[in-house]
Structures are given as C-alpha cells and as structure tokens.
C-alpha positions in Angstrom: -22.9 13.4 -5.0 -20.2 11.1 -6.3 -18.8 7.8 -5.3 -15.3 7.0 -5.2 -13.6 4.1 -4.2 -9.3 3.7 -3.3 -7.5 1.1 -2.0 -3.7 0.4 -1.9 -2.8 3.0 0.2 -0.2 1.3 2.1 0.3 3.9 5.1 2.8 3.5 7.1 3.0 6.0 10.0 3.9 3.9 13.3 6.6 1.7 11.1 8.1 3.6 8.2 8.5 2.1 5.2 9.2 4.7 2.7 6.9 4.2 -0.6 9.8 6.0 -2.7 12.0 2.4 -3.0 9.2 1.7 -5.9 10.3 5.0 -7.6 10.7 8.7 -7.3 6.5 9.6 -8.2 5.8 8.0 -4.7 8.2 10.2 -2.1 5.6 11.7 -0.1 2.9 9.7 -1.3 0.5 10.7 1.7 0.9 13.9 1.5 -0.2 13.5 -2.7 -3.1 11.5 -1.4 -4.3 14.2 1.1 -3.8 17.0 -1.9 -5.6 15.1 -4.6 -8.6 13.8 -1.5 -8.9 17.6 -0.9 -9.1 18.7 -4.0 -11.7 16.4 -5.6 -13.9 14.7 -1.9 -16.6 17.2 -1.3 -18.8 16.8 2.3 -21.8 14.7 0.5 -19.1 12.6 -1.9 -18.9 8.4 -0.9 -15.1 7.0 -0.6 -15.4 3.5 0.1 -12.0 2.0 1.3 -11.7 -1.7 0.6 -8.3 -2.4 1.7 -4.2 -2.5 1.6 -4.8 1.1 3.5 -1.9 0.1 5.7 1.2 -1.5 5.9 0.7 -2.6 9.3 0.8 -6.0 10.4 -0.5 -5.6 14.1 -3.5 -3.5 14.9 -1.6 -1.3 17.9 0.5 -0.2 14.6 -2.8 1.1 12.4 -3.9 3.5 15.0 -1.5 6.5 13.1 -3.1 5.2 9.7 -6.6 5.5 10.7 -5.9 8.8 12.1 -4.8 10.2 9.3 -7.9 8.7 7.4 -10.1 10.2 9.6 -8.5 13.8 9.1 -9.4 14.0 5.7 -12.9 15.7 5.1 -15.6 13.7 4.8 
C-alpha cells in the first residue's frame, strides 16, 4: 500500500480553460493525469486530494470534475 497525495489539478470540464496558455507540457493535461494515475494508483493505494482540483467557481460547474475523479480506479 502506498499513500499519495495531489492537488492543483485545476479541471475544467463544464468551463474550458485550456491549461496549455502556461506552456506546451500542459495541452491535455487531464488526459496525462489519468495516464500517470493509471499507471502508478493500484486498488489498495491512498490519494488524498487536498485541493485546486477544479477551476470552478460555482458548485453546478464541478459536477464534470468530480466525475472524472471518480472514474479513475481507486
């Protein structure tokens, strides 16, 4: 078992705001996240998620942001 821990995430599904105006390495920045989370998460692994996980500023526009959280494997 391993703990983890990532913040900063800044998801942006409902209102796009495309990471990639702070340079090339973050165009398709979720899609890197979901690789890497794949790749190195196993099922009995802890990721604790302290914050900055969205860019939202209204909770209606987390709801895509959360789902995607909740699709990677726990």
């Amino acid at each position: 078992m391993a703990i983890y821990v990532i913040a900063d995430l800044h998801l942006s599904f409902a209102q796009p705001k495309p990471m990639n105006i702070f340079g090339e390495n973050w165009t398709n920045h979720e899609e890197k996240i979901k690789t890497n989370w794949n790749s190195t998460v196993k099922p009995d692994d802890t990721v604790i998620l302290p914050g900055d996980f969205s860019w939202a500023t209204y909770l209606e526009d987390t709801y895509k942001d959360f789902e995607y959280l909740n699709e990677l494997p726990r």
